[in-house]
N, C-alpha and C positions, 0 to 999 in steps of 0.2 A: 253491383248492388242496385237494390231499386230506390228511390223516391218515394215517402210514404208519409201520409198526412192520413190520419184520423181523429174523428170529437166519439168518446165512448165513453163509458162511465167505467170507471177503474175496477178491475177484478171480478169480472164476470165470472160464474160456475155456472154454466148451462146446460139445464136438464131437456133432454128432448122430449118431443109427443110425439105420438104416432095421429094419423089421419083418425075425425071423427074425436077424439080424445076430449073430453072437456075443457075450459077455460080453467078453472077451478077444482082444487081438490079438499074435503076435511083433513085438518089436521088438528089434534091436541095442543094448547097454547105452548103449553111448557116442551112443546119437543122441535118448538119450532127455533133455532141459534144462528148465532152471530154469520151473516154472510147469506142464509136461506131468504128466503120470498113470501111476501103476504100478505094480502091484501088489507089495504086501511082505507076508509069511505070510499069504496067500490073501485079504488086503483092500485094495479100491481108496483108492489114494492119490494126495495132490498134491506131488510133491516142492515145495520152497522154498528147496533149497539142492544143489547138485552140484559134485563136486572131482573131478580127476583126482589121481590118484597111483601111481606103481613100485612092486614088492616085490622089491629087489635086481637084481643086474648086468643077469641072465637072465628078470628077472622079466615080467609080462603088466601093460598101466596095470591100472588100477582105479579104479571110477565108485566114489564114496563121495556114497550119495542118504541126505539128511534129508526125510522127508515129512509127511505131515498127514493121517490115516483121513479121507475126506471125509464121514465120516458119525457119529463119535464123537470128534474133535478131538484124537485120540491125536498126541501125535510117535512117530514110527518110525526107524529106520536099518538101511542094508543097503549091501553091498559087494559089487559084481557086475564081473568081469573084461568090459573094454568090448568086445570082441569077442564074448562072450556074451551066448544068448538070454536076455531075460525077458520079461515081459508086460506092457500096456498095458489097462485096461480102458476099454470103452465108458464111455461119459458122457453121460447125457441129463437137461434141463432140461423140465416144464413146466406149463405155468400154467393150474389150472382156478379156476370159479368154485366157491364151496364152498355148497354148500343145506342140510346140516344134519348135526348131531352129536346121537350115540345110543350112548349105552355105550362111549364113548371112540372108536368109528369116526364117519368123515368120509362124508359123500356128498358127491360130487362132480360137477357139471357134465363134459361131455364134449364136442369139439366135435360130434359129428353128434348131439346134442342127448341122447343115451344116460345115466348115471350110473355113476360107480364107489363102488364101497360096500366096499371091501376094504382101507383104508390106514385104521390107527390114528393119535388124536393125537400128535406125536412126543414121546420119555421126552429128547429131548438136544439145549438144552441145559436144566439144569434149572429146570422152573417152565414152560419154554414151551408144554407144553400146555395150562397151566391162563391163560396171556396168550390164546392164542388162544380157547379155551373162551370166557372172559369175556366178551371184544370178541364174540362170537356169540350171548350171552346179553343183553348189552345191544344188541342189534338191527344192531349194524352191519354193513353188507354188506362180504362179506370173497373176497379170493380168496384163493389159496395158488400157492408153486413146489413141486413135488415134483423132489425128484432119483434120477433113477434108476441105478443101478449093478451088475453081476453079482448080476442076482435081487433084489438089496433097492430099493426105494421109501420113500423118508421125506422130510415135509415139512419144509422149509428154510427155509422164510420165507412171511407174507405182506403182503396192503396191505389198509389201508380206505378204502373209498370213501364218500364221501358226496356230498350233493346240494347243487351249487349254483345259483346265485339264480336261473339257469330251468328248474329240474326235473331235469340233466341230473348226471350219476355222474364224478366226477373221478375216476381211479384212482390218479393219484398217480406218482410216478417213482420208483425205487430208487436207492438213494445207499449208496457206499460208504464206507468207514471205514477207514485204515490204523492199524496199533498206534503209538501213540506222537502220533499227530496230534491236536490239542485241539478241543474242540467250538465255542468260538469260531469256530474257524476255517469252520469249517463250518454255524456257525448253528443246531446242535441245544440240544438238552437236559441237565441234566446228568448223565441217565442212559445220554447215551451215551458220556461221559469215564469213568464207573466200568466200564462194560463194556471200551473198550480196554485201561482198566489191568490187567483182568485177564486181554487179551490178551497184552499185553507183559511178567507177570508169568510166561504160561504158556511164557517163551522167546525172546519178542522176535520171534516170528513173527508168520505170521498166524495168526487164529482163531478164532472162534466171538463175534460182535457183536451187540450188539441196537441195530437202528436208531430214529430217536422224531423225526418232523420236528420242527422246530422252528417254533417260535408266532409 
């Protein structure tokens, strides 16, 4: 089995783009629900909570979204009449191998076998640059997820792999984490019951975990 530590924000659904594809899509308020994407003061977000509500006799509903920056673990809210426009941002997931760190940038494997060399270690959440640093410092072969959204790229999470008993590189599975759920349950560590709690401290949503399999 592999070794695997990741900080991800719980329960992704990721929609791809294709090249060229906008940052931004229209969508109608009211068709946008619980788990989809949307931007609130010009940052992609994940809502994790949506109500309908009236404003009087004559009034228009109104979508009342609670969300989550998917990229600084902010909670947000916003109130958008549901027959009104707002915005959907793209969302893309993906996974390179990583070959080496230099003044806090990443290179990065590619698949048509190219390098990216433009993405920083990420500043959030705090310390994780220096988890991944280390595990690259102590030799272990490492990939990364970057997530991409309007313009920005920042790493999300990765896995270590190591070698088992015939040569060959387990990569390991991702496993998720809800707030409030114990590590027992799940067979980890108990560093990953202090991270839910201060998932569930941040609101009782989801939000920013660090995974650690268990031994």
């Amino acid at each position: 089995m592999a070794e695997e530590a990741a900080a991800t924000i719980e329960d992704y659904d990721f929609s791809g783009t294709t090249a060229g594809a906008s940052d931004v899509f229209p969508s109608e308020a009211g068709q946008i629900k619980k788990g989809g994407y949307i931007m609130i003061k010009g940052r992609p977000c994940k809502v994790v909570n949506v109500s309908t509500s009236k404003t009087g006799k004559h009034g228009h509903a109104k979508a009342n979204f609670t969300a989550i920056d998917i990229f600084n673990g902010k909670k947000v809210e916003d109130v958008v009449p549901t027959t009104h426009t707002t915005y959907v941002p793209n969302v893309n997931r993906s996974e390179y191998q990583l070959l080496d760190i230099e003044d806090g940038f990443v290179s990065l494997l590619q698949e048509d076998g190219g390098t990216r060399d433009d993405l920083k270690l990420p500043d959030y959440p705090e310390g994780f640059d220096q988890e991944i640093l280390k595990a690259y410092q102590d030799g272990k072969s490492l990939s990364v997820s970057v997530l991409s959204a309007c313009g920005i790229d920042q790493i999300i999470a990765y896995k270590v792999g190591r070698r088992g008993k015939r040569g060959r590189e387990d990569k390991g599975v991702p496993r998720r984490i809800s707030s409030g759920q114990s590590a027992d349950y799940w067979g980890c560590t108990e560093d990953v019951l202090e991270y839910c709690m201060l998932s569930t401290a941040s609101g009782g949503l989801y939000g920013i975990v660090r995974v650690l399999r268990g031994q």
